[in-house]
N, C-alpha and C positions, 0 to 999 in steps of 0.2 A: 544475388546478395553476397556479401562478404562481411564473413563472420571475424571479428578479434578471436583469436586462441593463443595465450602463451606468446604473446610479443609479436605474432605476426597473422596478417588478413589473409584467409583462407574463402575460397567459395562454399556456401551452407553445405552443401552434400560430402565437403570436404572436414566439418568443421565436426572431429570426432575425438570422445576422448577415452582412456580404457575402462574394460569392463570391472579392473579392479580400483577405479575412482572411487572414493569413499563417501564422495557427495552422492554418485547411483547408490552404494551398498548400504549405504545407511542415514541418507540425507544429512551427510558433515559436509556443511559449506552457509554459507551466507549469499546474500543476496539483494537488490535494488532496483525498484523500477522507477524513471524516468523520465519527465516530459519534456518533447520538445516543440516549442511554441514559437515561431514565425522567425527562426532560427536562434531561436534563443535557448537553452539547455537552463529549464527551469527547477533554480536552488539544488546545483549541480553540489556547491561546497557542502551546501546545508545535509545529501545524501551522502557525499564523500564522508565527512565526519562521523554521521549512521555506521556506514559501513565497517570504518575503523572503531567506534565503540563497539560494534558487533562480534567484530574478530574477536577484542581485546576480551572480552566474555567469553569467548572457548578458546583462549587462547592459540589463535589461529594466527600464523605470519604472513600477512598480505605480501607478495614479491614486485612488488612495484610501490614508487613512494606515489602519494596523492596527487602531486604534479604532474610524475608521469603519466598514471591513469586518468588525470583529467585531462592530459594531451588526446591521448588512444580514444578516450570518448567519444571527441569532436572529431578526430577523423573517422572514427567508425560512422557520424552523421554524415557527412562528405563526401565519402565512398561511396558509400550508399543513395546518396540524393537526399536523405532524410531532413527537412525544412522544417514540419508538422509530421511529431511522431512518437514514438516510443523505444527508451533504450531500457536495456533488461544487460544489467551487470550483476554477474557470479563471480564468488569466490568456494571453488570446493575445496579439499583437503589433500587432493593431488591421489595419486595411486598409491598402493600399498596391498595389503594381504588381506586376507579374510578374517582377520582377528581384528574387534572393536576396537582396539588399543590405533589412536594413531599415531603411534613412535613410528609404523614400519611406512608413516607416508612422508618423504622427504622433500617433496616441490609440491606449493600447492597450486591449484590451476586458476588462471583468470580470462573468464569471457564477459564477450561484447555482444551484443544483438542489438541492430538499430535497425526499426523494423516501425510499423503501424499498429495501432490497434483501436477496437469498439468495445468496451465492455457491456455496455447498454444500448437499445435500440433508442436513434434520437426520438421518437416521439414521447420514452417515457419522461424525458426531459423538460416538456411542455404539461404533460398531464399526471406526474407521478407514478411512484412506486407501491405494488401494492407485497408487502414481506410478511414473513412468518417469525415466529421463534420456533426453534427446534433444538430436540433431547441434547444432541451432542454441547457438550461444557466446552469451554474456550479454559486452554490451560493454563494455568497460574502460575508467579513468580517461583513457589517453590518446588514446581516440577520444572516447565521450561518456562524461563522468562519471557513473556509477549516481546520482550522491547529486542529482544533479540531478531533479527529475520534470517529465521534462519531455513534454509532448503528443507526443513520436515514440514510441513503442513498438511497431513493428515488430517486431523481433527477436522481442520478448514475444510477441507476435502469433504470429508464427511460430510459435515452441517449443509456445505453446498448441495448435495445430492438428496439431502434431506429437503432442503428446500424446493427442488425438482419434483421433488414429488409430491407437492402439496402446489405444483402450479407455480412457483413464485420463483425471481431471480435472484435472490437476495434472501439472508437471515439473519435474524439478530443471536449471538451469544449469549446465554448469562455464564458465567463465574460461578464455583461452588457456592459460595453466598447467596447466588439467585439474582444479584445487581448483573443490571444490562454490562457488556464489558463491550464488545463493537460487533458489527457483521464478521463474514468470512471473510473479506478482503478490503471494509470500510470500518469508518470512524462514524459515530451517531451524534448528532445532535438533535435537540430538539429548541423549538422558543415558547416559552409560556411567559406569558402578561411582561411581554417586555423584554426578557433576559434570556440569554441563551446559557443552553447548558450542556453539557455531554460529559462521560464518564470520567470519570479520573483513574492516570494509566495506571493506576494502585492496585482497578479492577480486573486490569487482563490488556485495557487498550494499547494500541499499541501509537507511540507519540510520531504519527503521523505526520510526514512533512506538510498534508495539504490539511490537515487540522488546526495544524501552526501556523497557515497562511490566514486560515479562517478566523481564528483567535486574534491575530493581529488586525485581520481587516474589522471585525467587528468592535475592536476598541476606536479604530480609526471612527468608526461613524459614534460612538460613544453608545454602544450599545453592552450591558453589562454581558461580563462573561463570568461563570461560575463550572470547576470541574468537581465533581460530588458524584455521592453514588444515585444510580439514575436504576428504578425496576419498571419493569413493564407497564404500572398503572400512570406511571407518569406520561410514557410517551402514550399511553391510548387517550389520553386526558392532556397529552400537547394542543397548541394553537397552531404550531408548523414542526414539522422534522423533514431533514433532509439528511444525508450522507456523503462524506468528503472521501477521496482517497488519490492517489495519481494518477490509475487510469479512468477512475468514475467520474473525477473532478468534483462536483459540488452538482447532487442527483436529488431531487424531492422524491417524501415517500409520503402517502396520503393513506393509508392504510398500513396495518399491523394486526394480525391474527383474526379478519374479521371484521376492527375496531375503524372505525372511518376516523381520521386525524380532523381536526379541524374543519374546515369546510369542507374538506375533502377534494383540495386544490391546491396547487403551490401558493405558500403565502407571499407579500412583500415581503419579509425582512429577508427570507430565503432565494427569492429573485434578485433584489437588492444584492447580497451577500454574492448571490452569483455573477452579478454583472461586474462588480467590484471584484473579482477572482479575474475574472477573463479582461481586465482594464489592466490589472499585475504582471499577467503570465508573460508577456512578452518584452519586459522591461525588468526583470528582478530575476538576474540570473547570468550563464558565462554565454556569449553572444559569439557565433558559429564565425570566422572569418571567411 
């Protein structure tokens, strides 16, 4: 495998950065993950743009323009052989000193990983997900912005591991307020009598390229979409809930803390919603030459 590093493709064992990168010492850097669908590099622009809103929040200077980086993308697919896959773009904050201040880091770093991945085992995909909610808070706009992606994800971390030890692969966040805000690494929705609904990124969610695909596909079928605050009694009192994200895609969950969702089976609109995702993905995006 060959890794992007700083403008040139390196073998993975090769692919190192110092130990005084300030994305190690203190999680300063940003971040993107990627699908690629039957060589297509899917809503590549739609994550470029992410990325640069992201910097623009910590004031971070990406050293490559959008162009160039979306050249380096596709050939990091290329090199790689990667057709159906997964690409994982960083931006850290480049080296500097031990002091939090990043004035002393002067270049910042940019990698590529174009690589595979499963997040879920496929048969939960046919029979659902069964998740928890757990202690850990998903953090708010006025401590770290959700919308930011940025290299700290502790919390995330955290919840995750919480959810391990209650059995489950997945967990739902709330928000100080107690409103559902997303999993550790997905976007929630749920459908009752008709309409679908999921958090509003007001709560903590974070505005999800594959939530956006979902939103858009569900007006296409004329199904209503509404973003509001969403608590726990609602999704145990859902008719369907499933979970979007780019590497989970569009994942049904049929339980929540105990609570059996609906029939306690992937529903239509869920299945629907996901055959319409996987009809997209390979036509709605920058297309590998």
């Amino acid at each position: 495998m060959k890794v992007f590093l700083d403008g040139a493709f390196v073998d993975k064992d090769d692919a190192k950065i110092s130990v005084f990168d300030h994305g190690l010492l203190y999680g300063d850097g940003i971040f993107e993950g990627i699908r690629v669908y039957r060589k297509c590099i899917y809503r590549l622009d739609e994550h470029l743009e992410r990325l640069w809103y992201s910097a623009k929040d910590i004031l971070l200077n990406i050293p490559m323009a959008p162009e160039a980086l979306s050249k380096a993308i596709c050939e990091s697919c290329k090199i790689n052989g990667i057709e159906d896959g997964y690409i994982r773009l960083l931006v850290t904050r480049g080296k500097g000193d031990l002091g939090l201040s990043p004035a002393s880091c002067s270049n910042a770093s940019v990698i590529i990983i174009a690589d595979t991945i499963r997040l879920y085992p496929e048969d939960h995909y046919k029979v659902g997900l069964s998740i928890v909610t757990v202690p850990t808070r998903r953090s708010g706009p006025a401590a770290l912005n959700p919308a930011i992606k940025s290299l700290n994800y502790l919390n995330n971390i955290l919840a995750k591991m919480e959810a391990a030890q209650h059995g489950a692969l997945e967990a739902i966040m709330l928000n100080d307020q107690g409103y559902v805000a997303e999993c550790t690494g997905d976007n929630v929705f749920i459908i009752h009598k008709g309409t679908l609904y999921t958090p509003d990124v007001s709560n903590g969610a974070l505005r999800g390229i594959t939530r956006s695909a979902v939103i858009e596909l569900a007006e296409k079928a004329n199904i209503p979409v509404k973003e509001c605050n969403l608590t726990r009694h609602e999704i145990w009192n859902a008719d369907e809930c499933f979970l979007t994200g780019t590497a989970a895609e569009l994942i049904p969950v049929v339980n929540l803390d105990g609570r059996v969702i609906g029939t306690g089976n992937p529903g239509p609109v869920t299945q629907s919603l996901h055959a319409a995702f996987h009809e997209e993905v390979s036509t709605r995006g920058t297309m590998l030459e």
